[in-house]
C-alpha positions as CSV (number, residue, x, y, z in Angstrom):
1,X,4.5,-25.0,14.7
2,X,8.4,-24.7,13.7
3,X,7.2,-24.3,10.0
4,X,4.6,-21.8,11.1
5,X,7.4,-19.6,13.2
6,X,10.3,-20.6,10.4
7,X,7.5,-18.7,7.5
8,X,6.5,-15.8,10.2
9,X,10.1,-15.2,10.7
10,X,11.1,-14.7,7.2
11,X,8.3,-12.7,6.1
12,X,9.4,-10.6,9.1
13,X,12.9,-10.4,7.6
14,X,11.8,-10.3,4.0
15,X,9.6,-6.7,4.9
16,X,12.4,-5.6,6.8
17,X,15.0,-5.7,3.8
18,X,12.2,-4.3,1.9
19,X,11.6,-0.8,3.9
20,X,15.6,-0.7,4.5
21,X,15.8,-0.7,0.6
22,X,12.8,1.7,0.3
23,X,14.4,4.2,2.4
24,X,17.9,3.6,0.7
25,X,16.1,3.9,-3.4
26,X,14.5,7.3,-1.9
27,X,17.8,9.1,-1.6
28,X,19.8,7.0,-3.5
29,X,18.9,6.1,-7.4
30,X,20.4,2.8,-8.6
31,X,20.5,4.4,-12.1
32,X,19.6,7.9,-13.3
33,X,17.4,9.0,-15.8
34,X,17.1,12.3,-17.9
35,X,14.3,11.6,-20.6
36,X,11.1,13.0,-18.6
37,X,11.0,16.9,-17.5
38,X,11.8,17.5,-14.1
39,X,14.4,15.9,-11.7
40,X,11.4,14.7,-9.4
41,X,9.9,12.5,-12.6
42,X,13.2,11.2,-13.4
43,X,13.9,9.9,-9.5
44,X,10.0,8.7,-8.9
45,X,10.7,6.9,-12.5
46,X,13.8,5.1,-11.1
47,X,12.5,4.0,-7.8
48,X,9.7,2.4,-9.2
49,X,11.4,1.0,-11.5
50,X,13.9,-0.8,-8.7
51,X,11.3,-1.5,-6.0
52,X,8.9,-3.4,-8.5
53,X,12.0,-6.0,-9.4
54,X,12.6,-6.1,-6.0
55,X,8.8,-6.7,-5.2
56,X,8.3,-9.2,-7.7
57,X,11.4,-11.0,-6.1
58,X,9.1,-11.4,-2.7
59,X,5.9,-12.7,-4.6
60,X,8.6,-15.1,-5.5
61,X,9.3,-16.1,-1.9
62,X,6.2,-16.0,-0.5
63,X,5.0,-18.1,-3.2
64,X,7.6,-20.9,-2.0
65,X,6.4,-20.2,1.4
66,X,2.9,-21.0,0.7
67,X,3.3,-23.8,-2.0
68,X,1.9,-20.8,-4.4
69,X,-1.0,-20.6,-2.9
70,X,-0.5,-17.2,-1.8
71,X,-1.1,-16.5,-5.9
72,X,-4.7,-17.2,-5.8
73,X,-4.6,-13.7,-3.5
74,X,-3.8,-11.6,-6.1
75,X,-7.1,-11.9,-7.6
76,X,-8.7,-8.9,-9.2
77,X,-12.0,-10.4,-9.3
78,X,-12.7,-11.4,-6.4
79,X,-14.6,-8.0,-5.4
80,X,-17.3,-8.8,-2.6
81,X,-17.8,-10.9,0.4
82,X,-19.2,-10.6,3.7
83,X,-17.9,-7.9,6.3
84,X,-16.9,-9.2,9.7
85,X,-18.4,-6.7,11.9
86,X,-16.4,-3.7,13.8
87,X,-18.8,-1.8,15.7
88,X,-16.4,0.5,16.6
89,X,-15.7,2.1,13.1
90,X,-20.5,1.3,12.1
91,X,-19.9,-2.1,11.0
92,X,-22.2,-4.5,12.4
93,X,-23.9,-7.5,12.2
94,X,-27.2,-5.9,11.4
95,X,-26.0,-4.0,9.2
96,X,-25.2,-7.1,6.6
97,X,-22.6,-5.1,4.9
98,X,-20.7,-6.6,1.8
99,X,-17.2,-5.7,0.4
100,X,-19.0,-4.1,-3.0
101,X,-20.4,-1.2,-0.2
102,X,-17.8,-0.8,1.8
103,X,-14.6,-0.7,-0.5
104,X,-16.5,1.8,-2.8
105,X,-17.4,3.9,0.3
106,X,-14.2,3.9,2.3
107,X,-12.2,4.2,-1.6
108,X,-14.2,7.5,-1.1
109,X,-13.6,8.7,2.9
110,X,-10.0,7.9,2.8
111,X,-9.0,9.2,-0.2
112,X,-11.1,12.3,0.8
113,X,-9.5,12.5,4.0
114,X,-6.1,12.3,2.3
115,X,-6.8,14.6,0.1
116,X,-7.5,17.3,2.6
117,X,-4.3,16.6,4.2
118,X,-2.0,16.9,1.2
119,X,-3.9,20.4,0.4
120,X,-2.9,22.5,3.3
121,X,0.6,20.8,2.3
122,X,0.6,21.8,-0.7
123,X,-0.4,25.1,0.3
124,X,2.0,25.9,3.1
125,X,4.7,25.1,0.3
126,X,3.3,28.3,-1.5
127,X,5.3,27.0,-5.1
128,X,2.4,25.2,-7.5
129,X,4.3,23.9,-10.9
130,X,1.5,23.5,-13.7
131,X,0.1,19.7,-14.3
132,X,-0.1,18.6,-17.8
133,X,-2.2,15.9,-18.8
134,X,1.1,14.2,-20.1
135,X,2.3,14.4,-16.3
136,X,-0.7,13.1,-14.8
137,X,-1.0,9.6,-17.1
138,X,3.0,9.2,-15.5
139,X,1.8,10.1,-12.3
140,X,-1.3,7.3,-12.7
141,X,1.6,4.5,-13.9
142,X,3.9,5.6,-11.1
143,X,1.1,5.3,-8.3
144,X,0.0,1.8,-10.3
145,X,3.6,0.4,-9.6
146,X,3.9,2.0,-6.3
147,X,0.7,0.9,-4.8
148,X,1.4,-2.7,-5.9
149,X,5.0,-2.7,-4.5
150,X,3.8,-1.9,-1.1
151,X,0.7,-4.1,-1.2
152,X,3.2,-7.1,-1.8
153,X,5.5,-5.6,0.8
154,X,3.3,-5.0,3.7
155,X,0.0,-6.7,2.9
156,X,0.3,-9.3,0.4
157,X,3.3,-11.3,2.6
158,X,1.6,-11.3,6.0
159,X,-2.2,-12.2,4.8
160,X,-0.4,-14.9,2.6
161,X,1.2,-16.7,5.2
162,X,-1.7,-16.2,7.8
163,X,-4.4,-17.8,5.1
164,X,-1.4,-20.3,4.4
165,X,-1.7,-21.2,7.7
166,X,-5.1,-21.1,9.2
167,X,-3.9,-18.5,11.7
168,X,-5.8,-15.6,13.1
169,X,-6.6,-13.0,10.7
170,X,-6.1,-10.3,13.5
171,X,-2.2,-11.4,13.2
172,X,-1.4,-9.8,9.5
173,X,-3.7,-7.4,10.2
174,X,-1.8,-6.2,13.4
175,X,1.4,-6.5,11.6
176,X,0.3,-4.5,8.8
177,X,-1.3,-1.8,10.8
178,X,1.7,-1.4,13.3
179,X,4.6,-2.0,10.5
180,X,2.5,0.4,8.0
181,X,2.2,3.1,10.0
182,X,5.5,2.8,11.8
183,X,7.1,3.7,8.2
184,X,4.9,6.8,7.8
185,X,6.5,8.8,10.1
186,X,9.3,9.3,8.2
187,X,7.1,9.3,5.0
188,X,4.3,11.5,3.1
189,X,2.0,12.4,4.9
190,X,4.1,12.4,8.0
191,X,4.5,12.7,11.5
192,X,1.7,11.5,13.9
193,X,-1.0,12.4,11.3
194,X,0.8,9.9,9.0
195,X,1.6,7.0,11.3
196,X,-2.2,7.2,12.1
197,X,-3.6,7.1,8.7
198,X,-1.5,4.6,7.2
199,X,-2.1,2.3,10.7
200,X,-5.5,2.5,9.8
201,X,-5.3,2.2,6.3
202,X,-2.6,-0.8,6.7
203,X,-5.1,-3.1,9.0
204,X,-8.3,-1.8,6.3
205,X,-6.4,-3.0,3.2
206,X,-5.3,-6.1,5.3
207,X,-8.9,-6.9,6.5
208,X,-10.1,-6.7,2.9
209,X,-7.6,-9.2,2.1
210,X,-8.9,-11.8,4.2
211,X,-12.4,-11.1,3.6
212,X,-12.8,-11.4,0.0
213,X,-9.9,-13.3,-1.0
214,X,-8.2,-11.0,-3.5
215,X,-6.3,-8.1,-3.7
216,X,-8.7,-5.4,-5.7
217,X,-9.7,-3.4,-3.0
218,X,-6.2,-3.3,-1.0
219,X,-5.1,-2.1,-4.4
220,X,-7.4,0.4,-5.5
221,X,-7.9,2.3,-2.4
222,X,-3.6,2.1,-2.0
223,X,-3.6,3.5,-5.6
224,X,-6.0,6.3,-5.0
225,X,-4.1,7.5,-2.1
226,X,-0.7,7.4,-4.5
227,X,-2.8,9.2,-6.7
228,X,-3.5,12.3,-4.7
229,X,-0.2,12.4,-2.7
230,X,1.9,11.6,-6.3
231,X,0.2,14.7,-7.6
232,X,0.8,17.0,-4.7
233,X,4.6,15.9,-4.1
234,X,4.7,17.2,-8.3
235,X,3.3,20.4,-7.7
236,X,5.6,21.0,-5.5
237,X,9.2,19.7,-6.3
238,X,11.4,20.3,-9.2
């Protein structure tokens, strides 16, 4: 139990660095860059850069942790599985519901729903900037790094340790959900609209996790949502 509480503890610590650092790289650029076209490019370019070292730093710890175990996570190909059933949110036993129906359909609701949200923000800013097609492949690698950086952060440390450990799944999923959304007040989308989504979103990606093994879904649906909130914060800022 001490090693159990010793690893929970330090993950705990571990995240918390993490979103102080988040915060900090947001308004405060380690290094500057010049070479893409707007300011906004140049300062997405450089906190991605940052937080990736930094996130590769805690695969690094959590692989100590687990005896490296938690690297067999990380799989990409590990796509399908069985759903445990949540009859609140239509998942039930009867419904014999794998991880191949379920990630595609929920990639789809939630990235809808975010999607909605970041349009009436982008259209109570009432300043659209034209997206190139050079802008958007940037926008895809920037929401590629930043997707995985806060998979590792907030999903990836807490489902390592639990599967480490034989513990409850309901524990990292808890900790995701709560730490997750927590963080989104202060972030895009914000406010109680935010905290909610990325709740939800945090114990989703966390449950998927568990249930198949491997991170592909917890990724992809993550990057999606970079995607469309990447692409709206552009159209908006210099």
């Amino acid at each position: 139990m001490k090693k159990v509480a010793a690893n929970l503890i330090l993950t705990l610590v571990v995240v918390g660095l993490m979103i102080f650092a988040i915060f900090y790289l947001m308004e405060n650029s380690l290094f500057e860059l010049t070479a893409l076209s707007t300011y906004y490019l140049n300062k997405v370019a450089s906190y991605q850069i940052t937080t990736l070292i930094l996130a590769f730093l805690i695969v690094l710890v959590t692989a100590f942790q687990t005896e490296f175990k938690s690297i067999s996570l990380f799989s990409l190909c590990k796509i399908d599985g069985d759903v445990v059933p949540e009859p609140w949110m239509g998942l039930t036993k009867n419904n014999k519901d794998s991880w191949k129906k379920v990630g595609f359909l929920f990639t789809i609701t939630i990235s809808i729903v975010t999607a909605i949200i970041m349009y009436f923000q982008v259209l109570k800013s009432g300043v659209i900037q034209t997206l190139t097609i050079g802008v958007f492949v940037l926008i895809l690698l920037f929401a590629l790094i930043n997707s995985f950086v806060e998979e590792v952060t907030f999903r990836h440390t807490f489902a390592s340790i639990v599967e480490y450990h034989n513990l409850n799944p309901n524990i990292s999923k808890a900790l995701s959900a709560v730490i997750f959304g927590a963080v989104h007040y202060f972030g895009v989308p914000r406010g109680v609209a935010g905290v909610l989504l990325a709740a939800f979103l945090g114990w989703f990606l966390s449950k998927s996790i568990h249930e198949t093994k491997g991170f592909f879904w917890a990724w992809l649906i993550h990057f999606m949502q970079d995607v469309i909130i990447m692409t709206s914060l552009y159209l908006i800022l210099k």
